[in-house]
SEKE-341602 format. One line per 2 residues: for each residue x, y, z of C-alpha. Coordinates in Angstrom, 2 decimals. Layout:
# SEKE-341602
X/Y/Z | ...
END
This chain:
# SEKE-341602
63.64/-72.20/111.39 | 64.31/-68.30/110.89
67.03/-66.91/113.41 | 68.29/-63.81/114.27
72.21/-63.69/115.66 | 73.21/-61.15/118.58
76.93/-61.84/119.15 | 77.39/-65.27/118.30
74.15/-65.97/120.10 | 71.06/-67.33/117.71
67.77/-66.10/118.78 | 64.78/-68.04/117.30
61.57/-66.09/115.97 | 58.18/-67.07/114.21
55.95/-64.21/111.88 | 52.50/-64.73/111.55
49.80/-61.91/110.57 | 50.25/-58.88/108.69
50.10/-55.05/110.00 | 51.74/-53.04/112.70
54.53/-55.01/114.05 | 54.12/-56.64/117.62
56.39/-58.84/119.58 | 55.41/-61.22/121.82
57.69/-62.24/124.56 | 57.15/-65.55/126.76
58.00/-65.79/130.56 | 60.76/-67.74/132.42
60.97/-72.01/131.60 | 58.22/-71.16/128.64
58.45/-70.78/124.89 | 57.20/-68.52/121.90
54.20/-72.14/121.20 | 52.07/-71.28/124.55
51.36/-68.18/122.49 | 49.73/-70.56/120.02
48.23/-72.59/122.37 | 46.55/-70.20/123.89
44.70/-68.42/121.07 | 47.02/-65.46/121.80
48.01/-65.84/118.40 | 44.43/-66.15/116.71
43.02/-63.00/118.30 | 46.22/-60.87/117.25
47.05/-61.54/113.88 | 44.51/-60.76/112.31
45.56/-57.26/113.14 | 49.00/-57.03/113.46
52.41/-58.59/112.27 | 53.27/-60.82/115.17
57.32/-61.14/115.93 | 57.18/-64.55/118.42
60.46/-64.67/120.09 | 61.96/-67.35/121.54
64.11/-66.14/124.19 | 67.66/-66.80/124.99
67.94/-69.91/127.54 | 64.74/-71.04/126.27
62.64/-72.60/123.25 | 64.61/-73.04/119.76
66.92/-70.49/120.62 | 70.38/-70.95/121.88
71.02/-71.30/125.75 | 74.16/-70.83/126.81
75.55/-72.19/130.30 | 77.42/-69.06/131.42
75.56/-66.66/133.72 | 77.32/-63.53/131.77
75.05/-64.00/128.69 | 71.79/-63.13/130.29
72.64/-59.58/131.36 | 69.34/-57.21/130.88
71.07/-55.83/127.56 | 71.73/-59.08/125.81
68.18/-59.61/126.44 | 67.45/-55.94/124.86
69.28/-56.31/121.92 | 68.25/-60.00/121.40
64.82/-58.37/120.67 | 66.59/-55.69/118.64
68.61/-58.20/116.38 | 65.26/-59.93/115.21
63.64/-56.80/114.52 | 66.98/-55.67/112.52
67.20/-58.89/110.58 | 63.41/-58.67/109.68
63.97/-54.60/108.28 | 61.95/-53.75/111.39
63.11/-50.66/112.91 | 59.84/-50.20/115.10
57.28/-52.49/116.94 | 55.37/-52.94/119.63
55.86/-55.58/122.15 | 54.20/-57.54/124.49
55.63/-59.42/127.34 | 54.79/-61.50/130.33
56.89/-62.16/133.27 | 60.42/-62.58/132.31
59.16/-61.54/128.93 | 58.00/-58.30/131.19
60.93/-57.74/132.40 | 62.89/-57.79/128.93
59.92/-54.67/128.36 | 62.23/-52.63/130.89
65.64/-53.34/129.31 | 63.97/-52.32/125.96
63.01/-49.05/127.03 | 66.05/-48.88/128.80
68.78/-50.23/126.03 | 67.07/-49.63/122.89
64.10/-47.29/123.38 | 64.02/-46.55/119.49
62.80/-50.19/118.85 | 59.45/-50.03/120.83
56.63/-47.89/119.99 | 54.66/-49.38/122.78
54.51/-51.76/125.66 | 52.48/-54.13/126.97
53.47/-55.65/130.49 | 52.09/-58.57/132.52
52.96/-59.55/135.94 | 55.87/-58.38/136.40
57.01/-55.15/137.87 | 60.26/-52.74/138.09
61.80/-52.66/141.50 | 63.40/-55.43/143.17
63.91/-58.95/141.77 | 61.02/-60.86/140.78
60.15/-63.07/143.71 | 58.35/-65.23/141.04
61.85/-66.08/139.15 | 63.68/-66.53/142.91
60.96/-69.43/143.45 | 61.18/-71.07/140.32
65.28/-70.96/140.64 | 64.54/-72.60/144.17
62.33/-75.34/142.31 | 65.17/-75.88/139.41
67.58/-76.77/142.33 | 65.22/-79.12/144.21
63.53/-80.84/141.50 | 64.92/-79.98/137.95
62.77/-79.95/134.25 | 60.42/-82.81/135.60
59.23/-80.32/138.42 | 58.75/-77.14/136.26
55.07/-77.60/135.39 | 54.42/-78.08/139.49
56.09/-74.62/140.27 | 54.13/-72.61/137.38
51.53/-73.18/140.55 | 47.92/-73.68/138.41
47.18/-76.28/136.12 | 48.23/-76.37/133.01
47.77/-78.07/129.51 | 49.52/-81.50/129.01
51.29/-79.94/125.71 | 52.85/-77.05/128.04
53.83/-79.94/130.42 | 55.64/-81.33/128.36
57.36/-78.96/127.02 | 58.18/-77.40/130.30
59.91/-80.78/130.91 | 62.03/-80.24/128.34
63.96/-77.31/129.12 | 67.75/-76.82/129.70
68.04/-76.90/133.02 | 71.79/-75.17/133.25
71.01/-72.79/130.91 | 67.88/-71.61/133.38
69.78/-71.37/136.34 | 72.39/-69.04/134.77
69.37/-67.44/133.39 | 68.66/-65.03/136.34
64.84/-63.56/136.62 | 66.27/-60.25/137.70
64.45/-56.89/137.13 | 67.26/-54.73/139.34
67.97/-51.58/137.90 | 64.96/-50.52/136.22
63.75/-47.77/138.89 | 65.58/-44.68/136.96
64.07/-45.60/133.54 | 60.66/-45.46/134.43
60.41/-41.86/134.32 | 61.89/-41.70/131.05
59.09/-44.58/129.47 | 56.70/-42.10/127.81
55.74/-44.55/125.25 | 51.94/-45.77/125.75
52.12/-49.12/128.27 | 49.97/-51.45/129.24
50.53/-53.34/132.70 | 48.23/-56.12/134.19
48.51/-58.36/136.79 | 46.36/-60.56/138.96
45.47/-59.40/142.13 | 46.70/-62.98/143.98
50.35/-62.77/142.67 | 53.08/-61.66/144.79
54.09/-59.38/141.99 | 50.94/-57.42/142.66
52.21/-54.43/144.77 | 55.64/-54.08/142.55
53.14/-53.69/139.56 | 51.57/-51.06/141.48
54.14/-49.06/142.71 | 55.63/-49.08/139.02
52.76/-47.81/137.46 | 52.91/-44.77/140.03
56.67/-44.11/138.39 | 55.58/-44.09/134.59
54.02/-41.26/132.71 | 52.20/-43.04/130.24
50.65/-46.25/131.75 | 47.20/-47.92/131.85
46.57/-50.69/134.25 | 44.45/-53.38/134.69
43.86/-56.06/137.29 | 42.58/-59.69/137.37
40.48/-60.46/140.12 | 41.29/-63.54/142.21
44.27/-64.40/139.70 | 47.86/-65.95/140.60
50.98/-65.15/138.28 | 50.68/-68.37/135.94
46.46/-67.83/135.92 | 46.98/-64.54/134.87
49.06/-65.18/131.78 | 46.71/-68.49/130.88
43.45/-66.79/130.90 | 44.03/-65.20/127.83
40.03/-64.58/127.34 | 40.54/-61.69/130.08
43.87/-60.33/128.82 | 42.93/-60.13/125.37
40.17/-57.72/125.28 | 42.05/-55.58/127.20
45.19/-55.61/125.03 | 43.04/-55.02/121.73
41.35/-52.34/122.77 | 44.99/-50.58/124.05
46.11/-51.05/121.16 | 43.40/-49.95/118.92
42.92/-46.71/121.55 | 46.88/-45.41/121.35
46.78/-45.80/117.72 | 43.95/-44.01/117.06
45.71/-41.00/119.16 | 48.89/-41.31/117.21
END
């Protein structure tokens, strides 16, 4: 398995594809396979060099127990150390939910890594109500209730997987977007935000896209946070034809 190390902390990564350089970030108790699994994957590489990261806390990667290793810039600069240990100095990225707010510490820690940004469900001000619930869930019920808080149904392989995870290492994982307010003005890289109109992150993803200079936005009708991020037949066109738009303008 390739790794990339950030201060003594490994960060797993998978490449598949060849062309511009995209990262793709998973969301909070998930890993870089529901990419994969839900022909994320397929549709992109064909395109693009895709840079699946495993996240700290989560997947192949290390997951420490210690609440000070999940600050917003460990997160940044886990992102950064792949890219560096790949000879990467630029890429795109695409995130979901936790993996959207790691989008914010980017353009906030490292802004010379990211040529542009794609964020789903998950917006700027506030900590994400989403990650408070799940926390909630991980104190009640631990790995074997995961799948039940992701709130929509899901595919047995994701189950099980999400039954799995390191349950200390989560809770010191904190869902937190705090802080991110006085960057947005400074994100004039293209972005891309989405969300479904049913999730509670809904009017944070609004009132973010008001702050940023340089943002497109989408909604999914009727969608919850999880639906949102599984209905990958909806996202997808969208996301192609961003990124095949800002390119073109480059």
């Amino acid at each position: 398995m390739p790794y990339a190390d950030n201060n003594g902390v490994r960060i797993h990564f998978q490449l598949e594809g060849e062309g511009q350089p995209l990262v793709l970030q998973h969301g909070f108790t998930d890993s870089l396979e529901t990419w994969y699994e839900l022909d994320y994957v397929d549709a992109l590489k064909r395109e693009h060099q895709l840079i699946l990261v495993d996240a700290r806390g989560h997947g192949a990667s290390d997951k420490p127990h210690d609440t000070s290793a999940y600050s917003n810039e460990a997160r940044a600069t886990d992102v950064a150390s792949v890219l560096r240990a790949l000879a990467i100095p630029r890429a795109d990225y695409m995130g979901y939910s936790m993996g959207g707010c790691i989008a914010y510490s980017l353009a906030q820690y490292v802004p010379e890594c990211v040529h542009r940004l794609i964020i789903g469900g998950n917006g700027a001000q506030g900590r994400s109500r989403i990650g408070d619930r799940l926390l909630a869930g991980l104190r009640a019920g631990g790995a074997e209730g995961i799948p039940a808080l992701w709130g929509a149904p899901l595919p047995p392989t994701l189950m099980a997987r999400l039954r799995k995870n390191d349950v200390e290492a989560l809770m010191a994982s904190r869902v937190d977007a705090l802080g991110f307010s006085d960057v947005l003005p400074t994100m004039t890289m293209p972005c891309l935000l989405y969300v479904g109109d049913a999730d509670s992150e809904y009017p944070l993803v609004q009132q973010t896209v008001a702050e940023m200079p340089n943002a497109t936005f989408f909604t999914l009708p009727g969608l919850g946070h999880a639906e949102a991020y599984l209905r990958s037949d909806l996202v997808l066109p969208r996301v192609l034809d961003f990124l095949k738009s800002t390119r073109a303008a480059d």
